[in-house]
N, C-alpha and C positions, 0 to 999 in steps of 0.2 A: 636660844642657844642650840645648836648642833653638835654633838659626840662624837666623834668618829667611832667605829668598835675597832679596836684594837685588831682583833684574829678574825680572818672568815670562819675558823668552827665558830667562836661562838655568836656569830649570825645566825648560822645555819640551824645553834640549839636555841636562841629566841624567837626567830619565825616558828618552829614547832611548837615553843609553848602559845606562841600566841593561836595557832592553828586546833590548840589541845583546847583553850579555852572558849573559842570558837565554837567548838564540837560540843564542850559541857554544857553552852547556854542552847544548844537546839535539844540538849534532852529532853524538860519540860513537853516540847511538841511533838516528839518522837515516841515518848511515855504516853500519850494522851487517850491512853483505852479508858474514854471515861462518859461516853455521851451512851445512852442507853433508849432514851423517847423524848419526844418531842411533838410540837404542832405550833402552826400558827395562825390567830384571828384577826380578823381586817374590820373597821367599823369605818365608816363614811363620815366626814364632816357634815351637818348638817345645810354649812353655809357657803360648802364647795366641796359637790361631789366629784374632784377632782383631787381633794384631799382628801387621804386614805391614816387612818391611825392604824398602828399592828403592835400584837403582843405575841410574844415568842414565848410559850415555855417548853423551856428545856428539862430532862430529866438526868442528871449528871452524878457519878461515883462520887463521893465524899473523897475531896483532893489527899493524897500519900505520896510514898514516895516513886509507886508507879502508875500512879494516877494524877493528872493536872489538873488544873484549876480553869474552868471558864468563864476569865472573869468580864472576857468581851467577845465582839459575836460581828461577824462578816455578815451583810444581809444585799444579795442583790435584787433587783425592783424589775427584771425583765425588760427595762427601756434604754440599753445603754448607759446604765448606772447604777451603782452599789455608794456604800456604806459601811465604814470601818468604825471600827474602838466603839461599839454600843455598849454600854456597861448593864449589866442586871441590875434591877431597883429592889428587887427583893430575894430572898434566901431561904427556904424553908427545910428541913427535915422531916421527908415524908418516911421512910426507914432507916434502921441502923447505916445501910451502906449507900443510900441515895438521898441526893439535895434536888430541889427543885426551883431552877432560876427563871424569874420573870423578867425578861427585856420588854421597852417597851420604844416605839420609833413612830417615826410619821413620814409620809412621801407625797410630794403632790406631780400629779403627771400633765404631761403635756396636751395628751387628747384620749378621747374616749376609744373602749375597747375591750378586751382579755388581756391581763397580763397576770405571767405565773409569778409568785415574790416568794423568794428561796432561799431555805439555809447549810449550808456545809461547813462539814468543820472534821478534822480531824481528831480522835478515832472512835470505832465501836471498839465495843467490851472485848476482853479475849475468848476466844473459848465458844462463841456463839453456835448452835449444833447445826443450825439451817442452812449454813452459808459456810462458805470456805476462807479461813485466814481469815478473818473477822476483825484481829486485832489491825489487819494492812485495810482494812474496808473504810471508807469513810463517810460519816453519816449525813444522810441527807433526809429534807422534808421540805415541801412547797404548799401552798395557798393561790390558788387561780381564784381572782376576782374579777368582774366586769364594770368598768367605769360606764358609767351612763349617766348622762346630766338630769334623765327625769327618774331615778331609782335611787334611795335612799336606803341603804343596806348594813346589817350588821350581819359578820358569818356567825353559823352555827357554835355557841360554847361547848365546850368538852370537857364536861365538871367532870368524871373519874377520873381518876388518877391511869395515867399513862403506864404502869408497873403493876406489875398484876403477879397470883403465884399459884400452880395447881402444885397435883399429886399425882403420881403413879396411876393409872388403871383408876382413876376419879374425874368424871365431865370435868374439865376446866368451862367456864362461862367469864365472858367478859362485856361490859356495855359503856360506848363511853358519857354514856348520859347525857345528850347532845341537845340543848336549848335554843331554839331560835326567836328572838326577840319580836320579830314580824309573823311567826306563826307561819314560815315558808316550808312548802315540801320539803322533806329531807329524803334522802334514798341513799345507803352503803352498798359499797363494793370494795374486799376484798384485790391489792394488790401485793407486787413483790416489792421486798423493801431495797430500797435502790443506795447507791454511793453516787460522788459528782468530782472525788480525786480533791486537791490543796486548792481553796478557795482562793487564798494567796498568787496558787498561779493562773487561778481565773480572773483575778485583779487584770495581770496582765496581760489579757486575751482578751479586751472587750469588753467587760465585766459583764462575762456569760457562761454560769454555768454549764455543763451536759450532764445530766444524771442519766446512768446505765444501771440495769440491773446488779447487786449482788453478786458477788464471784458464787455459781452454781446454789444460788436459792432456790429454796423448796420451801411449800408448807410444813409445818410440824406435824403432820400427820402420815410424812410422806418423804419420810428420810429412808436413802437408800440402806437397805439392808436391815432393817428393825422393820420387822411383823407388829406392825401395832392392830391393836383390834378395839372395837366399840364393848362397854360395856352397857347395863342395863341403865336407862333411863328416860324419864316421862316424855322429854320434850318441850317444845319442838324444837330440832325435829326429835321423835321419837328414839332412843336406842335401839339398834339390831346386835345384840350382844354375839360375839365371835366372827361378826363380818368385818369387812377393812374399815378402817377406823378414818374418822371427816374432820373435815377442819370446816367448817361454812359460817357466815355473818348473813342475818336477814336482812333484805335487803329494803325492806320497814322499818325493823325497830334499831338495825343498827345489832342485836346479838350475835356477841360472836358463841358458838359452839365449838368445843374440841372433844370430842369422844372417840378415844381417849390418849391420852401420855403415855407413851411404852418405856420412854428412857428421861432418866432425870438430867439434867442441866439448865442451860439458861440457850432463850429461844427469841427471837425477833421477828415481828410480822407488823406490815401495816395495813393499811386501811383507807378508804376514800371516802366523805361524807359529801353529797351532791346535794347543792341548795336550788329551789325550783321557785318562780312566782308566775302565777299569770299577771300580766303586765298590758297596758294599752295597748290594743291596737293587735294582741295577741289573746283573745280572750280565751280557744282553746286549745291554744301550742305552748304551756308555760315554756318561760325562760330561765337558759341556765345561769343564775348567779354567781353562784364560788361553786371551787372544789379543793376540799381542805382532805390536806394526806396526814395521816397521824403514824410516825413510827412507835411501837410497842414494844415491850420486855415481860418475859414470859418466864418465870423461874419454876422448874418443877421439881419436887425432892418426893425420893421414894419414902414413905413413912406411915405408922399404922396408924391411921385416922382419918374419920368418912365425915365428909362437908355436912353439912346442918341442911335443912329443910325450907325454903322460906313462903309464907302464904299470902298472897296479896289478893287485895277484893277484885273480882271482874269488873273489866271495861266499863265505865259509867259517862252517861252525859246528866250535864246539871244547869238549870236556867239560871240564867246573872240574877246575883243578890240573893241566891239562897245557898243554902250550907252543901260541901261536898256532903254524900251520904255514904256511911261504909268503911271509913280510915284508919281502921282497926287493923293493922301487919301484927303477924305472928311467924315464929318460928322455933322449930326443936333441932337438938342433935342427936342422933344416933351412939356418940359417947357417953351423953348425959353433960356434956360441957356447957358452960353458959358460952349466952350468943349475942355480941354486937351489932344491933339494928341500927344502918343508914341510911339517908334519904341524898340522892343528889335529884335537884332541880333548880332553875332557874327561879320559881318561887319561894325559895328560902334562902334567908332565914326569914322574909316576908318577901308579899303577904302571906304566903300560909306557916302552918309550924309543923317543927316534928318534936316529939318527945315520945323518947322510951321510958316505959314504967317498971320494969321486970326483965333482966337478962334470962331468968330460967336459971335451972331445971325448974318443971320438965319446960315449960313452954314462958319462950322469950315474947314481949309483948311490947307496941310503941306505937300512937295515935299521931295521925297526918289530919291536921283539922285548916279550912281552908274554905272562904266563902268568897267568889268573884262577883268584882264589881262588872258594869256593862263594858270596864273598858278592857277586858279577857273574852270578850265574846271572837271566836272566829272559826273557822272551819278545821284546820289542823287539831288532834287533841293535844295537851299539855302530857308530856309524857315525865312521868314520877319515878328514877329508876330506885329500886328498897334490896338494898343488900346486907346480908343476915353473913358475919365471922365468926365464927368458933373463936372459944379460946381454953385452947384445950393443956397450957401450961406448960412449965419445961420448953426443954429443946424441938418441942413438934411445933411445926410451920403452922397458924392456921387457913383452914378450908374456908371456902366462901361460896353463899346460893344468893341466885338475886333475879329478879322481876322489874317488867317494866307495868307500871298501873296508866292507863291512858283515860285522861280525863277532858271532856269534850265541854265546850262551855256556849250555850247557845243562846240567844235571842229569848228573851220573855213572847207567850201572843199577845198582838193587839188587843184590846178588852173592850168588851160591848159596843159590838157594831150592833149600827141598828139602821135597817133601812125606810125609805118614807115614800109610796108613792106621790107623784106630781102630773098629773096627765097623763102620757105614755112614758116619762121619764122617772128612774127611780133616785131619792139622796143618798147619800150614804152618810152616817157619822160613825162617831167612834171618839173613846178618852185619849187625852194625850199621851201619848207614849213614852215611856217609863225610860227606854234607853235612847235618847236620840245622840247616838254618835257621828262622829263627822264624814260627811259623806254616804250616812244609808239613807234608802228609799223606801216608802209605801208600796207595795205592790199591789192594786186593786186586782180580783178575780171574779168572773160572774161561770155561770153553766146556766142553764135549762134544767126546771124539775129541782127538789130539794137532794141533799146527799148529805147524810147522815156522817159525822167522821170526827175520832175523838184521836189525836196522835199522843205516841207516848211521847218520852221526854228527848228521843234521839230522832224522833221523825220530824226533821223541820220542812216545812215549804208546801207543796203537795204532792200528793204521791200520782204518778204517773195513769193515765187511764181513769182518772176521776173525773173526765170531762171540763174541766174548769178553764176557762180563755182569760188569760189576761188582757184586760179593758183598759188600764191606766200604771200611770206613775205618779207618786206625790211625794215633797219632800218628807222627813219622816216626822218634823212639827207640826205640818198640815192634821187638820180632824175632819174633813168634810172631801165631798167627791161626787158629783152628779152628773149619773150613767144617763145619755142621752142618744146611746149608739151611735158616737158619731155622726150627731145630726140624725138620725133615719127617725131616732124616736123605738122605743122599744114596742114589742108587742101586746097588744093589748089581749086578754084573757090566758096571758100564758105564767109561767109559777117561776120566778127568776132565785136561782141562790147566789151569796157573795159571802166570800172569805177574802181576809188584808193579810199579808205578811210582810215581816219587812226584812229587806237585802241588805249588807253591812259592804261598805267598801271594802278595796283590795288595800293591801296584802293579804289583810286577814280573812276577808268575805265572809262567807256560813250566810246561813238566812235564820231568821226567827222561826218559831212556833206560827203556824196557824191561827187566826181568830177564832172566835165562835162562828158557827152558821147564821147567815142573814136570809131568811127564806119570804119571797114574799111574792105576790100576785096581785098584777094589774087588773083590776076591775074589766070589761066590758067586753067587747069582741072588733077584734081589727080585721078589717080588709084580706079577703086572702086570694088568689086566681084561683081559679077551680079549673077553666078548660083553655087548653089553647090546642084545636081539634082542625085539620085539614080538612076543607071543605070540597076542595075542588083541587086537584092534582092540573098544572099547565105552567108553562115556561112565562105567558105573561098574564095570563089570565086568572091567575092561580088564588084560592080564598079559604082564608082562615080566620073562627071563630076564636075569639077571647070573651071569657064569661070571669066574672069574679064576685065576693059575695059585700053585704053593706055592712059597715062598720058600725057596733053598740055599745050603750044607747045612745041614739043619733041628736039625745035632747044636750049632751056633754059639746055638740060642738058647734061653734057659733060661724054664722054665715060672715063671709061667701068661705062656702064649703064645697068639693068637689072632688073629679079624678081629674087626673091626668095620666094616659097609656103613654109607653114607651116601646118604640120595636128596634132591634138590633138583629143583625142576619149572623147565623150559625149558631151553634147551639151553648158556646162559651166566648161569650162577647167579654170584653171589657169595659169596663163604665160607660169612658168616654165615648163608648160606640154607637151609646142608645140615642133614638131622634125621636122626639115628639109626635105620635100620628092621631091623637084624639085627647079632648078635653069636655067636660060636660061639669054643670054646678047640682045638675039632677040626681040625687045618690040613689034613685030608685032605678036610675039607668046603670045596667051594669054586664052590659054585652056590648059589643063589637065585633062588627064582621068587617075586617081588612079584606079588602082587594086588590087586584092587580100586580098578583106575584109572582114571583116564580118560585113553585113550589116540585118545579120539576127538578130542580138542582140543589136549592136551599132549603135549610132548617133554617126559623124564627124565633128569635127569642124575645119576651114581653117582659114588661115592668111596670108594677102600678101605684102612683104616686098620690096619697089621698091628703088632702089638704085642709087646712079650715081654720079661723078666726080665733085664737084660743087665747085664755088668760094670758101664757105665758108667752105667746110671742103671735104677732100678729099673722102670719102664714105659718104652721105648724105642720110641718110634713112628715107622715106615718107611711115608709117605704116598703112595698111589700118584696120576698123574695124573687128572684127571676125565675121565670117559666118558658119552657121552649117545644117547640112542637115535636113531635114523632117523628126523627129520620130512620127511614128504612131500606136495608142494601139487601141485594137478590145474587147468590151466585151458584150457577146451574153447574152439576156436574151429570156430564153425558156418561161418562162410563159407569157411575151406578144407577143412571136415570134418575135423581132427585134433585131436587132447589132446595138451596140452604137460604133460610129468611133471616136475618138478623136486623136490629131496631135499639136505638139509642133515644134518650133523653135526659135531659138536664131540669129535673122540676122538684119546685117543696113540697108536693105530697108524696107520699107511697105507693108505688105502682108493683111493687113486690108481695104484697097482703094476696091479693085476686087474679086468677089466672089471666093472661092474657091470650086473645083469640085472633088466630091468622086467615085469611079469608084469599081466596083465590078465584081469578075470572074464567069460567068457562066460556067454550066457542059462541054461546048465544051471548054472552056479554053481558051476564048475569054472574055476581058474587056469591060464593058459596063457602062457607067455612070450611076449612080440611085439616083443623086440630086449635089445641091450646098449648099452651106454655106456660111456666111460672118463671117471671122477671126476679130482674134486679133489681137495686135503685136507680141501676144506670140504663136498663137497657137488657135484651134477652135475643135466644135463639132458637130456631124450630126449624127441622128436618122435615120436606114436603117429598114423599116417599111414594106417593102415589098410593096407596091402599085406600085412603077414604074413596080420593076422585083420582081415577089412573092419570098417569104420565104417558102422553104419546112422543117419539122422537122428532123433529124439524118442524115443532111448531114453537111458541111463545105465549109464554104463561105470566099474568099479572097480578099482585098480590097487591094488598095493606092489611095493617092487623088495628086490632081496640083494645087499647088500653084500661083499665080498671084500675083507680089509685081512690085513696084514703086520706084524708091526715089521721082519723082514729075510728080504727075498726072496729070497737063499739061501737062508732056513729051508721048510718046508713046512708052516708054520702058515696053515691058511687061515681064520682069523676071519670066519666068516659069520652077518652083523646081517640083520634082516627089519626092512621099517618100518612103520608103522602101514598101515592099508588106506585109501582116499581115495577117492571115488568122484565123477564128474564128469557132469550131464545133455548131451548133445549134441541139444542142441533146435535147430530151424529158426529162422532168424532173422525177424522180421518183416519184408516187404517196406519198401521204400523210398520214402515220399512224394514229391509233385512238386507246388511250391508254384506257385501262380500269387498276385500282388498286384497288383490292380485298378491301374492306370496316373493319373496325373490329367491332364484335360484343360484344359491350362492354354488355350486356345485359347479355347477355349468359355467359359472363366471369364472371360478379358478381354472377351469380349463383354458377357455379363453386368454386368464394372463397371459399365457406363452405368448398370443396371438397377436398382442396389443402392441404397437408399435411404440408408446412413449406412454406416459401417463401429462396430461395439460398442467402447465405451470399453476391453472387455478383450481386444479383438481378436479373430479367427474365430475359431470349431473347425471340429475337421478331424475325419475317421472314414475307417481307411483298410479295405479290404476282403479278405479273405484268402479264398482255396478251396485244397482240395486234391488229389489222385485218388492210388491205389498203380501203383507200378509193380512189373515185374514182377524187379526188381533187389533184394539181389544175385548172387540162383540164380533157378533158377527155381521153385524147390517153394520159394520163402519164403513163410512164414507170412502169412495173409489175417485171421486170426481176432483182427483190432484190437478194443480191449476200451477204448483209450483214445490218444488225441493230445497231446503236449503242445508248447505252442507258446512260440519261442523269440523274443526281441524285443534291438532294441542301436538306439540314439539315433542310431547312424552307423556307416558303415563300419570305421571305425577303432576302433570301442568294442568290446569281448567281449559276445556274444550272452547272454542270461540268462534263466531263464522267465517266460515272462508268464502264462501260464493254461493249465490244463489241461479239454479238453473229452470227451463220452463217445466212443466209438469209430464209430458211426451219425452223428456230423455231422463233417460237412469244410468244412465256411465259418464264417467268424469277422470279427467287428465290432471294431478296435478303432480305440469311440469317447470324443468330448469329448477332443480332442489340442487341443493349443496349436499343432502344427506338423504339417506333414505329413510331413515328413522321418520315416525310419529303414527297419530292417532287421529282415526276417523270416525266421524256416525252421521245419520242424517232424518231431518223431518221433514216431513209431508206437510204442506195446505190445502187444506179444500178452497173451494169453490166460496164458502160461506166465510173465509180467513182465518176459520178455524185451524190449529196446530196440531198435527199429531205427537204423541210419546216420541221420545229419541229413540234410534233405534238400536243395536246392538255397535257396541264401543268396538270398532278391529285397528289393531294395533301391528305397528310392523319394526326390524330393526336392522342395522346396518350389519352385512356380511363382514369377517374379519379376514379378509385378504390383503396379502402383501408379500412379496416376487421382485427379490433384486437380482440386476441381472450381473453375467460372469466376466465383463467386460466393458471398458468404455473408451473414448481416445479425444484427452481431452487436447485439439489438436487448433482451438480454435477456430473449426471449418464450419461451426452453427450444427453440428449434426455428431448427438450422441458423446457430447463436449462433458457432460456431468454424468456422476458418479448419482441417480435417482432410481427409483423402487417402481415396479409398474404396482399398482392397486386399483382395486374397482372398491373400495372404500375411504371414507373422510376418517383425516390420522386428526388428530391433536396435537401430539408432540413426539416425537422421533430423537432418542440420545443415540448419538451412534459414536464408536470408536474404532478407529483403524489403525492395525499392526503392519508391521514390515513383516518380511521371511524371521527373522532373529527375534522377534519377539517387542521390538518396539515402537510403544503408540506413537501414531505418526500426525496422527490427525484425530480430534473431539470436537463433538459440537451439537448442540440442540434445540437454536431457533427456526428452524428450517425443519418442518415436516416430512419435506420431500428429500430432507439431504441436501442436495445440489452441491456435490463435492467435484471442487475445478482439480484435484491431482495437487491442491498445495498442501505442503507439510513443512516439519523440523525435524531434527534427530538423525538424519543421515548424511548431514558431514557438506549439505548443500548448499549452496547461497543464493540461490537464485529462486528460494521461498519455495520450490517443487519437488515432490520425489520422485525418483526415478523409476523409467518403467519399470515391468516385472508385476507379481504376484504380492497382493495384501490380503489380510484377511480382518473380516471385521467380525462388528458384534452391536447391535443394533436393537435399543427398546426401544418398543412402540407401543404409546399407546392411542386405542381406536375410541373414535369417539359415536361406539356404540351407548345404549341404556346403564349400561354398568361400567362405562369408561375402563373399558379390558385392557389391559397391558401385556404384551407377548415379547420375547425375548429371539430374535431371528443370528444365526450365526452363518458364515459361511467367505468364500473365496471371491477377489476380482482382478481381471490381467489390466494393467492401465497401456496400452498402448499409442505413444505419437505419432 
């Protein structure tokens, strides 16, 4: 049925009431200063990590009548999709004037990646002191997670409570007590707390938020016009009482610090918690997992009374399966008020416990008692935040202290290893291991020599510089392990130690304790090279001894027993480089002398492979280390008359114990020592200075030196190597030119302009001049006997010198012409006769005159002759701005591609059409700049007649 209304007024007063009622039902959303903190956590499906669970909690005003009720929650998922009517599943009162709702949602995405998942909602509280208009601000907070199909993640929990309340001129401290279930790095940063405007009308925009900063947010520390100052306190960080007062969050533990409150109100800040894992394939770049934003509320009231005190045990690590040690939290107050002790962590209310026994006076008291099992073991510690309230009664707020206790939970050692020789090969055993979690490994370790080392309870793994080589992996049920060096066979007479720890897979990694030491020693004596000594220095004829000693007792190893030599050219071969040059089943043979080398070019390297019939396997090969001969380099410096000797080698004894001795050829062709040296392991050097046996100029001196090495300088083995022989000319160097470069006269040149009839459309050339004479530097008997010069040229001082030409040794003056500029820089060196180089000689440097001359008249008539408006110059321009005026003052013509100008008489501005101005008088104005060393710029004005 349809009504007609009777009158248009009373239309016109029913649309208003319906418009009234309109208006009354957007109050609720208009009122809504009531969202105060918030955050939100993300957990992974186990069975598809594409499917994301989240829990939202809000911290929300207890609904009134200017306060709304949120009783559902807009959530967008960052992929082109949001979420409407979520309803909260639970409800709590955390204070008189604040509820705390828990939403909880699920989202499954389409493909792996980053996606931010956000919530907004209108409004913040009124009155907020950080930020401006607070009540028009809308709150916002997001959770960045990474979908990844091989990462299985829960974000960081954030047990304290999101509301927090200091005092006046009293550290405010806050932590959000942040638990991560995987034991992933966590890392806080401090940000501004943002709005993202009616989520409603982000519905209709794509469902995509923009969160922007707070209308003029500030930290609380750092509000304009309030002197706030730091009062005293322990730290960290420490108080600087009466300096400007901090806001900072560790960017560890997550504490936030405020020293201190100047002005009471209600304050908002949030916060970032960064989740980190190393991850496949990434072992030491961890990955960014989440980043979860927590907006806060920060209530301060001026009032007399000073926060409580709170004590918590130092940092502890604790091996799995035994008791934390130390769980004893205490604290006092300063009023004498009793004190509520809390515990926020992830381990409670199991497996660990907290119980307080005594609020105090004087002293509050409450045991954290807590024994992990293997499956807490990991790298990150369990971080325990212990917060100590006053309650000091009546109408005063209470103060709050609080600590974080960081408890590290580690790996048990392996227990009773115990090693077994077996030939040259060592076993290992050891008891089964107490925590076999899934996924850790056995880590086998050997060194050389025992090592003493007893770790405390936080030292796991082995500490760096203790020699110990990791030999193997095993899984972590395995009990057994036999060191065979990779096939080579260990060494026999030498004292082996082993220690096992074991690695715990990721997320949570960490490594165990250390075992005991396994120290133990191979019976007999192995094979070792002693010499690999140059015999005879020649390109093809060249001969080197290899000596090496017999392996004991020789009754342990059963026939057919022998060597086998290995040679390889240079002095750091790779395995596969060595070839077989001798074999023998004689172990009393234990020399070779190789022939037919070239030991004029090459260094050798040896390897000796001893073999024999043994229990454990029918050819039993004991490889000794490589040994390489003595390479030695010669390089003479003429200008202080000496030979530098220098000598390399690669071998398993000690050539650094006993000096080594350099040995030089005189004219008769007889060697003679001319000093020692004390080496290296790798190799040494010696300065042949001439004072034992003089140095003469233009002759050639031959050297090799002998080596003295050890394996133990107690012993009396003196292993003495010869190196090849090396011979080095000590010629006279060629004296040293002295350049002179022709100067230009720019003086004379500007005279000239007048003279010059045009300047060429591709601008001058230039020719600069070079001479040179010897001096008599840098001896005085330097070589005169130049055979050739070669000449060095650079664009500019700043550019590197490079050759330009070389000429015969009979001329010392050089042209170099057809230049575009005159600029640059010369020098020059001498060769002798012997192809020796002289020193460069003195750098001469030259630069472009700054001339430039335009003339008073031109006619641009067509006729080829004097047709442009161009500049005579005897230097190279860059670039040319020029502008030209009429008589009256108006530019008629600009332009700056053109260097030269080259102005045809065309213009605009005087009334023309035929694109030309008319003859008569212009005056210009013309920057130039010259493409001298300093790209000079000069500003030229003056008058021109254009005549047709």
């Amino acid at each position: 049925m349809r009504i007609a209304l009777p009158i248009r007024p009373l239309q016109h007063w029913l649309a208003g009431l319906f418009l009234l009622v309109a208006c009354l039902g957007l109050v609720p959303a208009a009122q809504a200063s009531h969202l105060a903190a918030g955050d939100i956590q993300a957990r992974t499906d186990p069975n598809n990590p594409r499917h994301i669970f989240f829990t939202l909690s809000l911290y929300v005003g207890v609904p009134g009548p200017t306060v709304a009720e949120e009783n559902e929650v807009i959530i967008f998922f960052d992929d082109g999709t949001a979420q409407e009517k979520i309803p909260f599943v639970s409800q709590t009162r955390v204070a008189p004037e604040y509820l705390l709702n828990i939403y909880k949602f699920d989202h499954t995405y389409n493909s792996a990646g980053p996606y931010t998942v956000s919530y907004a909602s209108v409004n913040r509280p009124d009155g907020v002191l950080n930020m401006s208009n607070s009540s028009q601000e809308s709150f916002y907070i997001s959770t960045t997670i990474l979908i990844n199909a091989f990462i299985q993640n829960t974000t960081p929990q954030l047990l304290a409570p999101a509301i927090d309340k200091g005092s006046v001129r009293q550290v405010f401290l806050h932590n959000p007590a942040a638990f991560d279930a995987e034991g992933d790095s966590l890392a806080y940063e401090l940000v501004p707390s943002k709005r993202a405007g009616d989520p409603r009308v982000a519905l209709a925009n794509g469902n995509q938020l923009t969160p922007v900063t707070t209308t003029n947010f500030t930290f609380p520390n750092n509000l304009p016009g309030v002197d706030a100052r730091q009062v005293a306190y322990s730290g960290p960080p420490a108080g600087v009482p009466n300096d400007r007062a901090i806001f900072s969050i560790d960017a560890r533990t997550g504490q936030i610090v405020w020293n201190a409150p100047a002005l009471q109100g209600v304050y908002n800040v949030a916060f970032k918690v960064k989740e980190y894992r190393r991850t496949p394939g990434r072992p030491t770049m961890p990955t960014l997992l989440s980043e979860t934003v927590r907006d806060m509320q920060i209530n301060v009231k001026a009032q007399n009374n000073l926060r409580p005190i709170i004590n918590v045990p130092p940092d502890v690590c604790v091996v799995a399966n035994t008791p934390v040690p130390g769980g004893t939290i205490t604290a006092t107050d300063p009023d004498g008020n009793p004190v509520l002790l809390e515990a926020f962590t992830g381990l409670l209310p199991t497996p660990a416990s907290f119980q307080q026994t005594t609020k105090g006076p004087p002293v509050a008291r409450a045991l954290f008692q807590w024994t992990p099992t293997c499956s807490y073991i990991r790298r990150q510690p369990y971080s325990v935040l212990f917060k100590a309230t006053d309650e000091p009664g009546g109408a005063i707020s209470p103060l709050i202290d609080e600590r974080i206790w960081n408890i590290t939970v580690v790996g048990p050692a392996p227990q009773n290893l115990r090693p077994t020789p077996q030939g040259n090969t060592i076993r290992l055993d050891w008891d089964s291991y107490s925590c076999q979690n899934p996924g850790a490994q056995m880590l086998i370790f050997r060194r050389e020599g025992c090592f003493p080392y007893t770790p405390t309870t936080c030292q796991t793994g082995l500490p760096a510089g203790s020699g110990y080589v990791q030999i193997g992996t095993v899984g972590v049920g395995t009990r057994t392990f036999l060191d065979d060096n990779n096939g080579a066979g260990l060494t026999r007479g030498k004292t082996y130690s082993y220690r096992i720890y074991v690695k715990f897979a990721e997320p949570g990694g960490s490594e165990s304790l250390a075992s005991n030491e396994a120290c133990v020693k191979i019976e007999g004596r192995a094979p070792r090279l002693t010499n690999v000594t140059v015999d005879r220095t020649d390109a093809a004829a060249g001969q080197i001894t290899v000596r090496w000693n017999q392996p004991a007792p020789l009754a342990n190893f059963r026939e057919p027993r022998g060597y086998r030599l290995y040679r390889a050219t240079g002095q750091n071969p790779a395995a596969a480089d060595f070839r077989k040059v001798y074999s023998t089943t004689n172990l009393l043979d234990t020399t070779f002398v190789n022939t037919g080398l070239n030991t004029t070019d090459n260094a050798y390297t040896y390897r000796l492979d001893f073999f024999s019939n043994t229990i454990l396997a029918a050819d039993s090969v004991e490889r000794t280390q490589p040994a390489s001969s003595v390479r030695l380099r010669t390089t003479p410096n003429p200008l202080a008359n000496t030979v530098a000797v220098s000598w390399t080698y690669n071998v398993p004894w000690d050539n650094s114990k006993r000096p080594t001795t350099v040995y030089r050829r005189e004219p008769g062709g007889t060697f003679r020592p001319v000093g020692k040296a004390t080496s290296t392991t790798t190799g040494g050097t010696f300065v042949d200075d001439g004072k034992v046996l003089p140095l003469v100029k233009n002759r050639t001196y031959c050297y090799y030196v002998k080596t003295n090495g050890t394996y133990n300088i107690a012993l009396p083995d003196s292993l003495i190597n010869l190196s090849q022989e090396q011979c080095a000319p000590l010629q006279a160097v060629p004296c040293t030119p002295i350049l002179t470069l022709k100067p230009t006269n720019c003086d004379s040149l500007a005279s000239r302009l007048f003279e010059l009839p045009f300047t060429p459309k591709t601008g001058m050339v230039f020719t600069n001049f070079l001479s040179w004479t010897l001096s008599n530097q840098p001896t005085e008997d330097c070589s005169r006997d130049i055979v050739q010069y070669i000449i060095y040229f650079a664009p500019t001082a700043a550019d590197a010198l490079t050759e330009l030409a070389r000429v015969p040794g009979t001329q010392t003056t050089y042209q170099h012409a057809n230049l575009t500029t005159a600029q640059g820089c010369y020098a020059v060196q001498a060769v002798d006769r012997n192809g020796a180089v002289s020193a460069l000689s003195n750098k001469e440097c030259k630069d472009n005159c700054l001339l430039f001359l335009m003339p008073n008249i031109f006619t641009p008539n067509a006729d080829g002759k004097n047709d442009t408006f161009r500049p005579k110059v005897f230097s190279p321009i860059e670039r040319t701005a020029i502008k030209i005026y009429n008589r009256w003052g108006t530019k008629v013509y600009e332009g700056d591609r053109d260097p030269l100008i080259n102005w045809n008489g065309g213009g605009m501005g005087e009334g023309n059409s035929n694109g030309k101005v008319s003859d008569g008088m212009y005056f210009y104005q013309a920057e130039v700049t010259f493409k001298d060393a300093n790209r000079t710029t000069r500003t030229f004005k003056g008058w021109v007649q254009i005549n047709r």
